[in-house]
C-alpha positions as CSV (number, residue, x, y, z in Angstrom):
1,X,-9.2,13.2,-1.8
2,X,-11.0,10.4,-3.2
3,X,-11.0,6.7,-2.1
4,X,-12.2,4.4,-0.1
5,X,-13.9,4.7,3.0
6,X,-11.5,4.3,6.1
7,X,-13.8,1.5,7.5
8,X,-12.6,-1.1,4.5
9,X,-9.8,-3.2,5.2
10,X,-7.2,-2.8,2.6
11,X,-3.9,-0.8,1.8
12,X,-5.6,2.1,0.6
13,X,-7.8,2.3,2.9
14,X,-4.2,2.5,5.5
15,X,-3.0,5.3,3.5
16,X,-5.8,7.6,3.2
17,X,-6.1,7.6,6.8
18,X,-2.8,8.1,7.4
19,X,-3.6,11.4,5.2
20,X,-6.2,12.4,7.0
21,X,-4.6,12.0,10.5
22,X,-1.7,13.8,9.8
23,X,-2.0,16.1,6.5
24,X,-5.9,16.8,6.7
25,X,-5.0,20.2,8.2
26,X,-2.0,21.7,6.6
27,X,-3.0,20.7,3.3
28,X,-6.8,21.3,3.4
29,X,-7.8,17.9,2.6
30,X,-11.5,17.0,1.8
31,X,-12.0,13.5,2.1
32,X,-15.2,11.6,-0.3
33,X,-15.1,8.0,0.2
34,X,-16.7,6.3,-3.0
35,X,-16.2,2.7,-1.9
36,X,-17.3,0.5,1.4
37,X,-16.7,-3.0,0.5
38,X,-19.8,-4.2,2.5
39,X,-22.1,-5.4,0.0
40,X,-23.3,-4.2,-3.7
41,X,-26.2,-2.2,-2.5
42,X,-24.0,0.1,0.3
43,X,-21.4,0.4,-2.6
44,X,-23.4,1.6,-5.1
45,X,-25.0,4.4,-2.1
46,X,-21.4,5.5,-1.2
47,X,-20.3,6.1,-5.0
48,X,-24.0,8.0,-5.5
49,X,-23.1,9.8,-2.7
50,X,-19.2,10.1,-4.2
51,X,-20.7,11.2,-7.0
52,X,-22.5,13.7,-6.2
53,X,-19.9,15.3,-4.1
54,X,-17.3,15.6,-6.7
55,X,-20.2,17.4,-8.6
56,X,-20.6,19.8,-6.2
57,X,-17.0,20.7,-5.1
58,X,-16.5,20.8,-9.0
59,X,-19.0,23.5,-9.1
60,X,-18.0,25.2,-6.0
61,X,-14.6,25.1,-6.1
62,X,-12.5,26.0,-9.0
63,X,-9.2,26.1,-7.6
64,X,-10.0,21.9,-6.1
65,X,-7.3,19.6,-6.8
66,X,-9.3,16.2,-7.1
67,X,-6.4,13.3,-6.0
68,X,-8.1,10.3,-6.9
69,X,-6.6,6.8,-5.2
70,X,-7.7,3.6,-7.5
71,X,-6.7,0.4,-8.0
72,X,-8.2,-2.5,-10.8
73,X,-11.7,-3.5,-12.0
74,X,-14.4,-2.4,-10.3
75,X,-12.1,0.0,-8.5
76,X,-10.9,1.9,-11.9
77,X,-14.1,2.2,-12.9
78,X,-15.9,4.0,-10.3
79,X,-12.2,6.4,-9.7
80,X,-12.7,6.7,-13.9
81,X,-16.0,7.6,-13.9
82,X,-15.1,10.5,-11.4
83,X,-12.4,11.7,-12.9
84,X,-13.8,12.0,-16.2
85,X,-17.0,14.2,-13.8
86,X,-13.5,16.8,-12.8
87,X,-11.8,17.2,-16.2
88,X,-15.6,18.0,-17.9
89,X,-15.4,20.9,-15.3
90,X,-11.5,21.2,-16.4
91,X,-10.6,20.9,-12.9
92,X,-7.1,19.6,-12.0
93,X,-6.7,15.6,-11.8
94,X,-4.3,13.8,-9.8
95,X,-4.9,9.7,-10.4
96,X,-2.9,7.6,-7.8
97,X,-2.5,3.9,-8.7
98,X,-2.1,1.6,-5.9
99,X,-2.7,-1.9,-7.6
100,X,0.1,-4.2,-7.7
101,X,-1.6,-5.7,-10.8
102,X,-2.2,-2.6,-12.5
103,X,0.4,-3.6,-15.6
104,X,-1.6,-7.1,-16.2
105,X,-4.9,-5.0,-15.7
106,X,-3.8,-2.6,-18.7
107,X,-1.8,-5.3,-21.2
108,X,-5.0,-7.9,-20.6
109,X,-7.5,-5.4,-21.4
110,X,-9.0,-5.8,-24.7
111,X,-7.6,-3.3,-27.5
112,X,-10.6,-0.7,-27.3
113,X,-10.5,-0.9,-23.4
114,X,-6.5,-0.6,-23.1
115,X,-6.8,2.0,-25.5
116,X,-9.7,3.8,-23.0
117,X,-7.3,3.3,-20.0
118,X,-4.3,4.6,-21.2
119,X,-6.1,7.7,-23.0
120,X,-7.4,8.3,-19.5
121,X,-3.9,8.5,-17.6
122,X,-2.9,11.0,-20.5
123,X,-5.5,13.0,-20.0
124,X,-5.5,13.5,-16.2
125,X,-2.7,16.3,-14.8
126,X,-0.5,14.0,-13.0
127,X,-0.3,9.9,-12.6
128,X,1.0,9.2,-9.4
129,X,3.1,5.7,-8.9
130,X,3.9,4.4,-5.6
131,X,7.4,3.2,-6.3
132,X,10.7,3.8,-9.2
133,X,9.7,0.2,-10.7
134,X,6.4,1.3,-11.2
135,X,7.7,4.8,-12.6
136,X,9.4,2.5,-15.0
137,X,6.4,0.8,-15.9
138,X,3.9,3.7,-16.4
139,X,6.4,5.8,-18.4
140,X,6.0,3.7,-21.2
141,X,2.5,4.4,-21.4
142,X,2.6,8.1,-19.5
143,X,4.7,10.6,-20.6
144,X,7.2,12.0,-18.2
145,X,5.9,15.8,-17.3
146,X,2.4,13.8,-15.6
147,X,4.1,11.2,-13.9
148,X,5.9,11.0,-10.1
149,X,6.7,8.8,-7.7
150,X,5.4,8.9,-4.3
151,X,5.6,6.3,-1.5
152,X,3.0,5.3,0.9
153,X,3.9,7.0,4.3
154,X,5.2,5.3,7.1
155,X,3.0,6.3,10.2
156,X,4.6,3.9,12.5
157,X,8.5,5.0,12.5
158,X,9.7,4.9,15.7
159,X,12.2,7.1,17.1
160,X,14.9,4.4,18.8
161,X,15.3,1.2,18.2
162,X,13.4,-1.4,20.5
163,X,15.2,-4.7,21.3
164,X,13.0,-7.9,20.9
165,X,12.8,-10.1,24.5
166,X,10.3,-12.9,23.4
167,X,11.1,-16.1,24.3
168,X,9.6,-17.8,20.8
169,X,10.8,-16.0,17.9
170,X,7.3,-14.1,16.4
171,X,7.4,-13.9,12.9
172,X,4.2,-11.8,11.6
173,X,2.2,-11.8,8.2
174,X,-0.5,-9.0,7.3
175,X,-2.6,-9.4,4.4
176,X,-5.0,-10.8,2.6
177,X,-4.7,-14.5,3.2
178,X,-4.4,-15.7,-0.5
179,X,-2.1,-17.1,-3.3
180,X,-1.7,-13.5,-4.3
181,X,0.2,-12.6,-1.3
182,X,1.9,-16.0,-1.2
183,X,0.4,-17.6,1.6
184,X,0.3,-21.3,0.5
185,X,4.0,-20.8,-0.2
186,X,4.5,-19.7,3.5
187,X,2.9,-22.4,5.2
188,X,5.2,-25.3,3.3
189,X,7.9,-23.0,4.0
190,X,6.7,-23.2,7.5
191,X,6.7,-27.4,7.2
192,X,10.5,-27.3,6.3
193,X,11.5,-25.4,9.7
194,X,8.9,-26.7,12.0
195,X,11.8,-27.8,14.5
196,X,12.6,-23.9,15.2
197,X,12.0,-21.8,17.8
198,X,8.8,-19.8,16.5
199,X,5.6,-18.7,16.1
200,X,4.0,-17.5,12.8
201,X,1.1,-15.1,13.4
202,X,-0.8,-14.4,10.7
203,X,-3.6,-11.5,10.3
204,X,-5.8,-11.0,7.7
205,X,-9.4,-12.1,5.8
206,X,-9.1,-14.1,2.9
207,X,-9.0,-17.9,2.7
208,X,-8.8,-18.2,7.0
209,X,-10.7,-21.1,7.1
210,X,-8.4,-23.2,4.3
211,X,-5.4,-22.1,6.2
212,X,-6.5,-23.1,10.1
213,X,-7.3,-26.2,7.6
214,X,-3.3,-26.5,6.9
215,X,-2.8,-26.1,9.9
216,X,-4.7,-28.8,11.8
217,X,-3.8,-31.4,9.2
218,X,0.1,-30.7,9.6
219,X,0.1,-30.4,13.5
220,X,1.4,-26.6,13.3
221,X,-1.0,-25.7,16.0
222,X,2.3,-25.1,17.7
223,X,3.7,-22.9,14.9
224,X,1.0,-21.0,13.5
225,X,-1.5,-18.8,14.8
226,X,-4.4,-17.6,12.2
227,X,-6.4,-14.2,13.5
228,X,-8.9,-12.1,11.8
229,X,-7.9,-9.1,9.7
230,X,-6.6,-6.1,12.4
231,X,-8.0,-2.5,12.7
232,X,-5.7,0.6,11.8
233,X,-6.0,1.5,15.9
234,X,-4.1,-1.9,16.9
235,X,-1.8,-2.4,14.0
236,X,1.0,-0.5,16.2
237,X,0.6,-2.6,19.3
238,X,0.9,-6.3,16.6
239,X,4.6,-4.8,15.3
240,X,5.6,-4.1,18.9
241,X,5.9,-7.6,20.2
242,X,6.9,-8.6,16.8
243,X,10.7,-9.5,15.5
244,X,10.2,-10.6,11.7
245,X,8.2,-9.7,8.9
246,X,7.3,-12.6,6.1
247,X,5.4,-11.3,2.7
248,X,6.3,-14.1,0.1
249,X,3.8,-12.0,-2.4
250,X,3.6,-12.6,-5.9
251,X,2.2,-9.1,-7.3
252,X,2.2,-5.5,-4.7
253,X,2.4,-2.0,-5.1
254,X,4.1,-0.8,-2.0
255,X,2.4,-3.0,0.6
256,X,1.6,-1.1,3.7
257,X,2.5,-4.0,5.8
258,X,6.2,-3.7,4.8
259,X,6.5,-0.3,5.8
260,X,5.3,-0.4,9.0
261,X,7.4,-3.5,9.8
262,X,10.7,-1.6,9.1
263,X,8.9,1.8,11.0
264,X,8.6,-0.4,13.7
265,X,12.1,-2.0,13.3
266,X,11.6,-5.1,12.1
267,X,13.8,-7.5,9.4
268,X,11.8,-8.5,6.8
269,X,11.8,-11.8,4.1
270,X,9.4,-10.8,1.0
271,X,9.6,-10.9,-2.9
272,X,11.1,-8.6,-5.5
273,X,7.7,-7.5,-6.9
274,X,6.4,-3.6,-6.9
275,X,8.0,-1.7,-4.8
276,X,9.5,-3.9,-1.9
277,X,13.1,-4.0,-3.8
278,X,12.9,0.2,-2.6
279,X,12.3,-0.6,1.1
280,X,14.2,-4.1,1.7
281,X,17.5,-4.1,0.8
282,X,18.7,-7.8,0.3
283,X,21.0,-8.3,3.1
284,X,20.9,-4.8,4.8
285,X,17.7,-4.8,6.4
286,X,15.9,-8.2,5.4
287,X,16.2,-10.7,2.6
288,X,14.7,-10.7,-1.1
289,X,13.2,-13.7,-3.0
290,X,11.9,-14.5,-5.5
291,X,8.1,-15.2,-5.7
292,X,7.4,-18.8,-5.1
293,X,10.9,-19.8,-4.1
294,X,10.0,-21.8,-1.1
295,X,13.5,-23.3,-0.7
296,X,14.9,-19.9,0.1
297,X,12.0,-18.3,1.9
298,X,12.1,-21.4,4.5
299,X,16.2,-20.8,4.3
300,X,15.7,-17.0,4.8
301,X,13.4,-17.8,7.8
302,X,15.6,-19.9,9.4
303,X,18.2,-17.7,9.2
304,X,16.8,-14.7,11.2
305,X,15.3,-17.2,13.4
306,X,18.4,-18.8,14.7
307,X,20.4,-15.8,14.8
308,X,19.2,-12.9,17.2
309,X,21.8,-10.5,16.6
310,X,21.6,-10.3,12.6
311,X,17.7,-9.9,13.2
312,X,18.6,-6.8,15.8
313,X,21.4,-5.7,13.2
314,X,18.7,-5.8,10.3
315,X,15.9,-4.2,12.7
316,X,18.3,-0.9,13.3
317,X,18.5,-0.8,9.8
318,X,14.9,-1.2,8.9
319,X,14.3,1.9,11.0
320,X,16.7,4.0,9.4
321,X,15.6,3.1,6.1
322,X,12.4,3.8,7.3
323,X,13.0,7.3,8.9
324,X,14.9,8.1,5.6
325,X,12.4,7.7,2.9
326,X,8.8,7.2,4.3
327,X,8.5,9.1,7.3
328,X,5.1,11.1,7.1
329,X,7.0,14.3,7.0
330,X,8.7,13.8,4.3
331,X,5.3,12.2,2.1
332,X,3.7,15.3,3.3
333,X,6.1,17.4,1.6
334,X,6.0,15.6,-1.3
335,X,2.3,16.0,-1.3
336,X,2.1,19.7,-0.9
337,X,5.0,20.7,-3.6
338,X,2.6,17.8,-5.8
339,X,-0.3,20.5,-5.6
340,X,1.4,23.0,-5.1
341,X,2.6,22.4,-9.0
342,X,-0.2,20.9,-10.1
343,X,-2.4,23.9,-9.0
344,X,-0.2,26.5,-9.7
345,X,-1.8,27.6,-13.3
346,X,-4.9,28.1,-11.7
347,X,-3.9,30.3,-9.2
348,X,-1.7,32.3,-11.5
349,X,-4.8,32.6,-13.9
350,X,-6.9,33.7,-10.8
351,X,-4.4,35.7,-9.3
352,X,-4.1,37.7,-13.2
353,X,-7.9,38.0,-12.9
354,X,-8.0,39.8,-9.4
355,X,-5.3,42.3,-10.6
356,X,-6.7,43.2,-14.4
């Protein structure tokens, strides 16, 4: 298992630990970070290091399934580079593509580059998407017999539904604080409902200091609450005091975020970008917009804030939804018939070996 280190802050980052706390065991999972995010000179020692380590397992292990988590840019690279190290050894490649911008990284590459990217994802044993509209996507590029589908896992699914008592309505945001994720949207969205009931807590890194910014020179002190970015050991305890999720992004895979919202419960207003159409169901267990729609996501806002039994109604159905499709059981059986298939050559080859 390849990927970022579990100290970054990031969606990746969420998922491989979730991996490693609840799959490390049964599936024999080795985990090689290559990536810290801290500064150029501690990356480039932890994908040395990465390096290295794939080497050696290649060597040492020829029955190793190498699953590989990348995203864009610098990202791709390093997870290219690494997987190019396994398939010289012609050991068994899964590449797992997180990005939500993975479809403008590929059609805004230059022709040779495009060309190197797509010749990569045909040559590696399976491309893993994290949603059906991405499926869509890479299947034009991939063909069908390497490609699946495979959500993120929900770590955070409650058994029972817990009803909401706060006395100010908390809607939450987790992110990065950018235009990507639709921040600046939010906060006008935030201007046209000032008069309700809430509070808006966001948590993240990004563009903090702009945002307190907004906020000061709108008087939404009152309204919105700007923290730093949360560590995977408190994430639980934010959802729990929380009754709405708002993600008014404009490119995602299959943000983490939303899934542990509707684990926990929650309703949630977000966009019909990557995967977020196969979790919130407009209507059923939140409300879809589209991506810069500020009208509707102030409108949408309003809605579950004024009206505490459609947010309760929504919340029960979150967590079914939730239980239903990304419980960490069922990814883990995904993940285990995934090498399970993907391996089972190799150990039919070595199994012929032992009995000739």
């Amino acid at each position: 298992m390849v990927g970022p280190s579990f100290k970054t802050q990031g969606g990746i980052s969420s998922v491989l630990k979730i991996y490693h706390d609840n799959y490390k065991s049964s599936l024999k999972l080795n985990f090689i970070p290559s990536y810290l995010g801290k500064n150029r000179a501690a990356d480039f020692i932890y994908f040395a290091q990465a390096a290295v380590r794939v080497f050696i397992n290649c060597i040492l292990h020829k029955n190793a399934v190498f699953h590989i988590h990348s995203s864009i840019k610098g990202s791709y690279l390093r997870k290219s580079i690494l997987a190019n190290i396994c398939m010289a050894f012609k050991r068994k490649v899964v590449f797992h593509i997180h990005s939500g911008n993975f479809d403008r990284f590929v059609e805004g590459a230059k022709p040779g580059k495009r060309e190197k990217i797509i010749g990569l994802l045909n040559k590696v044993d399976r491309v893993v998407a994290l949603s059906n509209g991405w499926y869509n996507y890479f299947s034009t590029i991939v063909p069908a017999n390497r490609l699946l589908t495979i959500y993120n896992p929900c770590f955070t699914v409650d058994k029972e539904y817990k009803r909401r008592t706060n006395s100010k309505v908390n809607i939450l945001f987790i992110g990065r604080l950018g235009e990507r994720k639709g921040i600046y949207d939010l906060m006008e969205a935030v201007k046209k409902i000032r008069d309700r009931n809430f509070e808006l807590r966001l948590y993240g890194d990004g563009d903090n200091e702009a945002i307190k910014d907004i906020v000061n020179k709108n008087n939404l002190n009152n309204r919105v609450v700007v923290n730093d970015w949360v560590p995977h050991t408190k994430i639980g305890q934010i959802y729990e005091t929380a009754d709405i999720l708002v993600l008014p992004s404009y490119a995602e895979g299959l943000p983490m975020s939303v899934l542990e919202a509707i684990g926990k419960g929650l309703p949630v207003v977000s966009t019909d970008v990557g995967g977020i159409p196969e979790a919130v169901f407009n209507g059923r267990n939140g409300f879809i917009i589209k991506p810069g729609d500020i009208d509707a996501l102030a409108e949408k806002m309003r809605i579950l804030i004024d009206n505490p039994a459609l947010r309760e109604e929504m919340g029960r159905n979150s967590l079914a939804i939730a239980s239903e499709r990304f419980s960490v059981e069922k990814i883990g059986q995904q993940l285990e018939e995934l090498y399970r298939t993907v391996n089972y050559k190799i150990v039919k080859q070595s199994e012929a070996q032992l009995n000739a």
